[in-house]
DRENVODREN-295635 format. One record per residue (C-alpha): residue in one letter; x, y, z. Coordinates in steps of 0.001 Angstrom, whole numbers, plus 524288, in hexadecimal, padded with zeros to 5 digits. Layout:
AXYZ/...
END
This chain:
XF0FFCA7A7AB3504/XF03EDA7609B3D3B/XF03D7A6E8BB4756/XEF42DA6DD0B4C6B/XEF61BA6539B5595/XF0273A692EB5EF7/XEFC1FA7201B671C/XEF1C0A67B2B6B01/XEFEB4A5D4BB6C5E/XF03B4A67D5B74A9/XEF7A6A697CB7CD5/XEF6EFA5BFCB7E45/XF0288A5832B8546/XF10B4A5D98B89C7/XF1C53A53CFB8CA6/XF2451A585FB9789/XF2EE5A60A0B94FF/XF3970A55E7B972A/XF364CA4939B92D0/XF38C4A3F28B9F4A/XF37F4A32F9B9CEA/XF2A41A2D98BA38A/XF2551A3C0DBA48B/XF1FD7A3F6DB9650/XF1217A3FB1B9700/XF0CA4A4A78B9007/XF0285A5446B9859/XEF894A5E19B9118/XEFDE9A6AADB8F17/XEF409A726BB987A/XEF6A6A6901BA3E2/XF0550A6C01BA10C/XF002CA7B43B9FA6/XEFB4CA799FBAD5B/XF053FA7193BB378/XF0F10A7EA0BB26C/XF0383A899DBB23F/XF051EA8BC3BA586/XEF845A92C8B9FCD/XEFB61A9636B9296/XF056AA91C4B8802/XF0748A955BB7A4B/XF1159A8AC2B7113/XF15F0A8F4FB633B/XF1D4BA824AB5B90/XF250DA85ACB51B5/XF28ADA7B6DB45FF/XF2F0CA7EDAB3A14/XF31EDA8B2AB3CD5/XF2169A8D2EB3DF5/XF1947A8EA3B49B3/XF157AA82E4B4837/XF081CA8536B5181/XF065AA8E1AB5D1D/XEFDBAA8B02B68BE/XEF933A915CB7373/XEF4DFA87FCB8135/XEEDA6A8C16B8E51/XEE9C8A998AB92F0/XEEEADAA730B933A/XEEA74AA8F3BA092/XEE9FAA9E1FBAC03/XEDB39A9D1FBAF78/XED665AA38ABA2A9/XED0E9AA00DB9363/XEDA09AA71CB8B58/XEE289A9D4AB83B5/XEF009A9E16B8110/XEF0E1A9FAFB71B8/XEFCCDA9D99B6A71/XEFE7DAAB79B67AF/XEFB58AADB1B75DC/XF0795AB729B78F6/XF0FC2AB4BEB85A4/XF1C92ABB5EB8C41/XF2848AB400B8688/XF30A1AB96EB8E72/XF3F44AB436B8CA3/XF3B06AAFE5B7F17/XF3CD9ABEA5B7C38/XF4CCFABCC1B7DC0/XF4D1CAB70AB6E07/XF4681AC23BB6913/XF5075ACAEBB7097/XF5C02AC3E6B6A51/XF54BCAC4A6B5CB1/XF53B1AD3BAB5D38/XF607AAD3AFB618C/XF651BACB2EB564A/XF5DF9AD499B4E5F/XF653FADFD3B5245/XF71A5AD90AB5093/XF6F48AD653B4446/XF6B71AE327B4038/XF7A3DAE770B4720/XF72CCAEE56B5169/XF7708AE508B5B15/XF846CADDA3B5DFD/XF83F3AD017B63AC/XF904AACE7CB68B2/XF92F5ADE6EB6D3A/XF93A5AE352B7BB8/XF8579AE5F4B7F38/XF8921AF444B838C/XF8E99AF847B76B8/XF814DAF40DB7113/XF7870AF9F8B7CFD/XF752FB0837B7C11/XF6CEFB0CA9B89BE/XF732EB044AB92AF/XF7E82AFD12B9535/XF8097AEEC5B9AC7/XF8901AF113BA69E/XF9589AECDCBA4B8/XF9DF0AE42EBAE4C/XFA728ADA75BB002/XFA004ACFAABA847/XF9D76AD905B9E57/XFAB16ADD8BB9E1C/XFAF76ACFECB9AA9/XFA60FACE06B8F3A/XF9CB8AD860B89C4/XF8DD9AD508B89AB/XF8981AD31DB7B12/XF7BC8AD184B75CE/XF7F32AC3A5B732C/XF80C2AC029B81CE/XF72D9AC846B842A/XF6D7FABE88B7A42/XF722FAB472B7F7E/XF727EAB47FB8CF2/XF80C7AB4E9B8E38/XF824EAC381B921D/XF83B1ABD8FBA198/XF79B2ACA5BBA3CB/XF6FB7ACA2CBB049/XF6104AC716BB018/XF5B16ABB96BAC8F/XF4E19AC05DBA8A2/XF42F2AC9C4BACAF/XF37B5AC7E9BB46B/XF2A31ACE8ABAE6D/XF2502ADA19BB390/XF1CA7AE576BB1DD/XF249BAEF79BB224/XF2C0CAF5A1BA6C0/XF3A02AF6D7BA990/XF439CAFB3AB9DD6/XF4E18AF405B9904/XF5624AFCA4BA069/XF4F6EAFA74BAC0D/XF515FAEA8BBA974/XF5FCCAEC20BA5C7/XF62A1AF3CEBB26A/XF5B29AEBB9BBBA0/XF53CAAF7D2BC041/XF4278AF847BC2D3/XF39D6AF791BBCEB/XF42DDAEA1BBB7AB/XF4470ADF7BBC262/XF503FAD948BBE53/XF5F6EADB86BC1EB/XF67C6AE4F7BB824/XF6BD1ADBA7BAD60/XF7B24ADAD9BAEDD/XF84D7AD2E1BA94C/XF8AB0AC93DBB5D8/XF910BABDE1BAC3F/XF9B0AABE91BA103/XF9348AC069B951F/XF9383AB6B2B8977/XF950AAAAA2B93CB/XF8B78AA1E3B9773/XF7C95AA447B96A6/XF7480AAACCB9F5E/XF653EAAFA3B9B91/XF631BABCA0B9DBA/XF57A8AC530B9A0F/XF5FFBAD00BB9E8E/XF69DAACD48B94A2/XF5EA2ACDB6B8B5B/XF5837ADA24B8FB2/XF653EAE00EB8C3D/XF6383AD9FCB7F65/XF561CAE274B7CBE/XF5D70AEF0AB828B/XF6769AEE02B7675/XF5CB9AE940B6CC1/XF5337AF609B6EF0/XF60C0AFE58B6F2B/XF6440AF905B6155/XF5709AF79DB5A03/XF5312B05E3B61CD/XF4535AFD9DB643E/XF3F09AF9B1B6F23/XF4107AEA4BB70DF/XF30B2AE642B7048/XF2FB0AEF15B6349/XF3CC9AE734B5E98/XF38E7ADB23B5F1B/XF2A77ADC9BB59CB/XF2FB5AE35AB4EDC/XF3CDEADA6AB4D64/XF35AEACDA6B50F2/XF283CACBFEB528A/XF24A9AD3DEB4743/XF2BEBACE08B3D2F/XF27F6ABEBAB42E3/XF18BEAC182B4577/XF195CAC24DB5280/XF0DBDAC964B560A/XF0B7AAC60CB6366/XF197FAC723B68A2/XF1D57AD3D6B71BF/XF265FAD8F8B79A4/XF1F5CAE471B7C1A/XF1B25AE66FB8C35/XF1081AE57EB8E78/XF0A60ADFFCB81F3/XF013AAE680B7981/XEF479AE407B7CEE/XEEFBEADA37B701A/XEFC6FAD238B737A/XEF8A3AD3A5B828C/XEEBE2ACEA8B7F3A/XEF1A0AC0D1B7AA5/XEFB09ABF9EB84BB/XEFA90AB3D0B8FE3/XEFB51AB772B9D57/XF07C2AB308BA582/XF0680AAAA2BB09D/XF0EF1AA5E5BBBB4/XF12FEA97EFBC18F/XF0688A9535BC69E/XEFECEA9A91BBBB3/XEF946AA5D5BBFB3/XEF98DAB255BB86B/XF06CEABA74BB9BD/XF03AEAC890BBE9C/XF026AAD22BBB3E7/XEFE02AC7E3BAAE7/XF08DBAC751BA2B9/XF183DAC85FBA49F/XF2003AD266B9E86/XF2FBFAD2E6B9CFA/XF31F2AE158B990E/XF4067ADC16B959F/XF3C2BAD990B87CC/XF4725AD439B82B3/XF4801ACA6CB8D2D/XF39EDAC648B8F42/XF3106ACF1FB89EF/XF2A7EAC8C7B7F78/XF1BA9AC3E2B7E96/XF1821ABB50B743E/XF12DCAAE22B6C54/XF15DCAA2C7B6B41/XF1587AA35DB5D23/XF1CD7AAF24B5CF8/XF2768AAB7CB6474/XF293EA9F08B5ACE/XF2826AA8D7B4E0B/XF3534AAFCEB5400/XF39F3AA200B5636/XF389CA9CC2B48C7/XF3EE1AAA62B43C9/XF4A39AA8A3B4D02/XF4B4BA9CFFB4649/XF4B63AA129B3A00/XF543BAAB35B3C7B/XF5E31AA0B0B40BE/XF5B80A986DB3597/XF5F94AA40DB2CDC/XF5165AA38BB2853/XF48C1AB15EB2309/XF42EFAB83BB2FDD/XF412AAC538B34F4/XF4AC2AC37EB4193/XF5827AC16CB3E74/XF618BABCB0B35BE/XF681CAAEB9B35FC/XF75C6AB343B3C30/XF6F01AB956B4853/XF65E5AAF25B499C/XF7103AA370B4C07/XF77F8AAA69B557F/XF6AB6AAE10B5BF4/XF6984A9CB6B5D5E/XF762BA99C9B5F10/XF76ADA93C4B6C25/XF81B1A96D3B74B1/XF8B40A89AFB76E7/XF852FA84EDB827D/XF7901A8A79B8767/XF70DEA8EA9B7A78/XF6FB4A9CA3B7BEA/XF6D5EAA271B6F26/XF699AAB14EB6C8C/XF5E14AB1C8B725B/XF5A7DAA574B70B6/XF5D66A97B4B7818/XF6393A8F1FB6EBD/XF61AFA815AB759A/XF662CA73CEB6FFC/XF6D3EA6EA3B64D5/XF6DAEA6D05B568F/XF6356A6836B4FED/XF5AAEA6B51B5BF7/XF6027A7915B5E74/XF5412A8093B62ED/XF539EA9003B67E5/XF49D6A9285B7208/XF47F1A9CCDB7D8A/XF3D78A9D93B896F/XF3766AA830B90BA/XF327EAA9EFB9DD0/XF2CDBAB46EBA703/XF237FAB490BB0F1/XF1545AB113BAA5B/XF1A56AA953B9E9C/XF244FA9F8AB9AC8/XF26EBA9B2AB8B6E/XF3282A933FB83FD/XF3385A92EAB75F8/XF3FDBA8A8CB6DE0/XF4130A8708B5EDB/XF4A97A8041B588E/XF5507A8645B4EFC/XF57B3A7ADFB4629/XF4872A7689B43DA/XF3D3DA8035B444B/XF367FA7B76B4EFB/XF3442A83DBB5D10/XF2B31A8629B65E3/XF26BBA930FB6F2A/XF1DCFA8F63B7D9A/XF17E0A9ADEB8486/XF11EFA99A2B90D4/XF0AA0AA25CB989B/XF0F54A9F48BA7D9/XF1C60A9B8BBAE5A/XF1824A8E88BB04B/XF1C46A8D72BA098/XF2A10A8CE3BA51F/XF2A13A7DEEBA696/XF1D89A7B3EB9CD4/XF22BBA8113B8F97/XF2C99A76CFB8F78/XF2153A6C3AB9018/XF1A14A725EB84DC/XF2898A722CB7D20/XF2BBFA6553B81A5/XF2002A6177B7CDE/XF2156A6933B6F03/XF2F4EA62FDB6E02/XF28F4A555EB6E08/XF1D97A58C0B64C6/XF27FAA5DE6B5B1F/XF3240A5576B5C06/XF3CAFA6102B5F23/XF48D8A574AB60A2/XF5357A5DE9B6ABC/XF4790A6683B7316/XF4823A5E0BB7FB6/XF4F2BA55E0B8725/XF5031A46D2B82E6/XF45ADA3FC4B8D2D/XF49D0A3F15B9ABC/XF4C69A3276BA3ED/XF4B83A36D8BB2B6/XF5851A31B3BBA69/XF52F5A32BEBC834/XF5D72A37B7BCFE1/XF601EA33BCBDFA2/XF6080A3E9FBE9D7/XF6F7DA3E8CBEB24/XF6F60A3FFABD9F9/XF668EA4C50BDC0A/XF70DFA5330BE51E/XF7904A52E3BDB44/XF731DA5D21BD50E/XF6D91A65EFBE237/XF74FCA7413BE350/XF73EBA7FC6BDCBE/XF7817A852BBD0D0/XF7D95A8FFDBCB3F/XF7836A9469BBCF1/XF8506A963ABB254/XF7C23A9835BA5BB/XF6EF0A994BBA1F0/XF65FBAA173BA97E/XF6819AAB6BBB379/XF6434AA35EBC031/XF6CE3AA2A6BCC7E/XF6C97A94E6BCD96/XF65A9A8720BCB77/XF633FA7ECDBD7DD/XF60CDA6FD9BD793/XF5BBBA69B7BE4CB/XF54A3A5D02BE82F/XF463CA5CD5BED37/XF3CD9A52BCBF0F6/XF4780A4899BEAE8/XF4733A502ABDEDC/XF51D0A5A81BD775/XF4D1AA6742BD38D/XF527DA7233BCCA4/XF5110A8214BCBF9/XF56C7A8D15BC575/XF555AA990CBCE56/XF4CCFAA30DBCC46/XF47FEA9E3EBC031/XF3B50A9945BBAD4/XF37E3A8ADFBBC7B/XF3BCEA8675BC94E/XF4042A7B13BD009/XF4028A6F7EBC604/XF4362A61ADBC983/XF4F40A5D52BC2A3/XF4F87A4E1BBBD40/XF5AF0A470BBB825/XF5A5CA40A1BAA51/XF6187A341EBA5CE/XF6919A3D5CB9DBF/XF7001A42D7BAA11/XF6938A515FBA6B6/XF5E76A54E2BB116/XF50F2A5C02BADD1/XF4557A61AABB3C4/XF3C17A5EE2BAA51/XF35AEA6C60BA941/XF3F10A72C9B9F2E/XF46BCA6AFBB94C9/XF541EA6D88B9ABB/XF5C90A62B3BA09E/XF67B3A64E8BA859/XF75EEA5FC3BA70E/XF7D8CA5DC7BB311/XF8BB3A5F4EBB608/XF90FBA5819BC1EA/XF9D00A5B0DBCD00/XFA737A5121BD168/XF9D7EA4D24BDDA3/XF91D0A4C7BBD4A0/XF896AA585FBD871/XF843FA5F09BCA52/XF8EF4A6ACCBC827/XF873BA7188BBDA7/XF7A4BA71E1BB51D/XF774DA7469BA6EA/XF69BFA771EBA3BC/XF6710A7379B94AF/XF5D5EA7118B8BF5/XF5BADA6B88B7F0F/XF67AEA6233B859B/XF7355A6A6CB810E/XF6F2DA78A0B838C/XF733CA7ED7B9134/XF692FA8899B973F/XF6E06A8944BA609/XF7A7DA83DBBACDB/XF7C59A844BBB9BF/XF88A5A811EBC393/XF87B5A7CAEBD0D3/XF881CA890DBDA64/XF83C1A82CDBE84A/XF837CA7576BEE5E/XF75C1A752FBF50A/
END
């Protein structure tokens, strides 16, 4: 199916990512591209089960000619955590792996260190997958250097993070970790006996024409050739050109657009009990069954509700920022990768904006209404708070500034964002399509805050921790 005329829609104008009521103008895509410092993007749309076109938008370099194609590759980053579960899946399958086995019967050449959480319940590949294994490390910044998985796992240089450990009860609530996942590759090169980039071209990309995705480090030199340059916040070129997580499993993949959605449709398939080359239809529902409260599937976020059920995973890393989400129950999906950090914030535009086009019912939030709220309503919510579930971040703070409330999740991407209250009684920011619900104390003060999106599905919760 051909659809001539999207890209140019596209180009035309985005709608912000939360409709407000009073605040929907649309604004071209390249002022929006240089709003956030945003020089390149590349969009694959996928309807009925097709790509239904692919486009690439802006430059491949700040300052320079080369366009961004849409088979213009870029790092994905965290989008490489679905392809982990898949081989995984794959290896299960084949009995090679166990899903619901202690980790260190399964590992060969080393050994999760065992203590008291781990005493209580055994790690399983099932909590690696989904982010209930309560192990360390949120995720990996890029660097040149080479450490091995060993070297990762351990915490030791040339690697720059902590030793993953376990320092929660596994199989309770969710926490992201790309340390969890790294253990994840470990046992999937132990039980295939192949190195994890050789896997997955010859498991994946292979089989689904994928002919510009790699996790090979650095890339060959034709795929290096048609690669965009990272850049940072303010849009100038990250050193080294390009960012590299040599903790494949985790972040290590470069790719397409259109790539990325042919492994979506066949994950698709694959749950639909359908003919593909990745896995059969067992495997593939428990990879997208979401867990009872916050979505986590095997690899995959599972967010929303019947009919609207969609699976969808981002990826970020210094250089480059990308989202991608389909849904299960209609063949429709859609993969944005940017080429700076700035894309945090502006990929949701461009899928706001590809929601409305299409028609995707259950995507976004229902338009807002502001409530303004008084000073005194504002302190309400002032204090810090500790994160339960979600992502592994020591706390969210909410303060007042200038007469306004503002949010931020330390030590992660994005920032301080101000925080407005709809008629619904959620709040939102207006950057992402989260809202928040609020829980409230005896004196009034907010006691707790779940993060969701799609309106039912949980991705962060957080308790009061300090008065300010």
């Amino acid at each position: 199916m051909a659809h001539p005329n999207r890209a140019a829609e596209l180009a035309a104008g985005l709608l912000p990512t939360t409709l407000v009521d009073g605040e929907t103008a649309r604004r071209p895509l390249a002022e929006r591209m240089a709003h956030h410092n945003v020089p390149g993007i590349s969009v694959a749309v996928i309807e009925d089960d097709e790509i239904a076109w692919a486009e690439g938008f802006g430059t491949q370099e700040a300052g320079k000619d080369d366009p961004v194609k849409a088979d213009t590759l870029f790092a994905g980053a965290s989008i490489s955590k679905p392809v982990t579960a898949l081989l995984a899946l794959q290896l299960v399958e084949q009995g090679r792996l166990d899903l619901d086995t202690n980790v260190n019967d399964q590992l060969k050449s080393w050994k999760l260190p065992e203590n008291e959480f781990t005493r209580e319940q055994p790690v399983t590949l099932r909590h690696l997958l989904s982010h209930r294994a309560g192990t360390t490390v949120h995720g990996f910044g890029g660097i040149m250097a080479t450490p091995t998985i060993f070297d990762t796992l351990e915490g030791r240089p040339p690697a720059k993070n902590a030793p993953v450990r376990v320092n929660k009860i596994p199989g309770g609530v969710r926490r992201y970790s790309g340390g969890g996942t790294t253990i994840a590759q470990l046992m999937i090169e132990e039980a295939s006996g192949t190195p994890y980039a050789v896997l997955a071209e010859e498991r994946v990309f292979k089989p689904l024409g994928m002919t510009r995705s790699s996790f090979v480090q650095p890339l060959p030199p034709d795929l290096l050739a048609l690669t965009s340059r990272g850049h940072n916040e303010d849009g100038s070129v990250i050193a080294g050109n390009y960012s590299w997580c040599p903790q494949l499993g985790a972040g290590g993949i470069y790719t397409t657009a259109p790539d990325y959605a042919r492994f979506m449709i066949a994950c698709r398939a694959a749950w639909l009990g359908k003919a593909n080359p990745l896995l059969g239809p067992d495997l593939a529902r428990e990879m997208m069954t979401p867990g009872a409260i916050d979505g986590q599937g095997l690899g995959w976020r599972i967010m929303g509700s019947a009919p609207n059920q969609r699976f969808a995973h981002g990826g970020s890393c210094q250089g480059y920022q990308c989202q991608t989400t389909g849904f299960l129950e209609r063949g429709q999906g859609i993969v944005v990768l940017t080429n700076a950090v700035g894309g945090l914030n502006f990929y949701w535009e461009v899928m706001s904006t590809i929601a409305d086009m299409y028609g995707w019912q259950g995507y976004a939030p229902a338009p807002k209404r502001v409530v303004p709220m008084s000073p005194t309503e504002m302190e309400r919510f002032v204090g810090t708070y500790a994160i339960v579930s979600g992502v592994d971040a020591p706390h969210l703070k909410m303060w007042i500034e200038d007469g306004k409330l503002y949010s931020e999740l330390a030590g992660m991407r994005g920032g301080a964002r101000e925080v407005r209250m709809g008629d619904d009684g959620r709040g939102f920011n207006g950057t992402t399509p989260s809202e928040s619900i609020y829980e409230y104390g005896p004196d009034g003060r907010v006691v707790s805050i779940s993060v969701v999106e799609s309106g039912v599905t949980e991705i962060i919760r957080a308790e009061r921790a300090l008065s300010p």
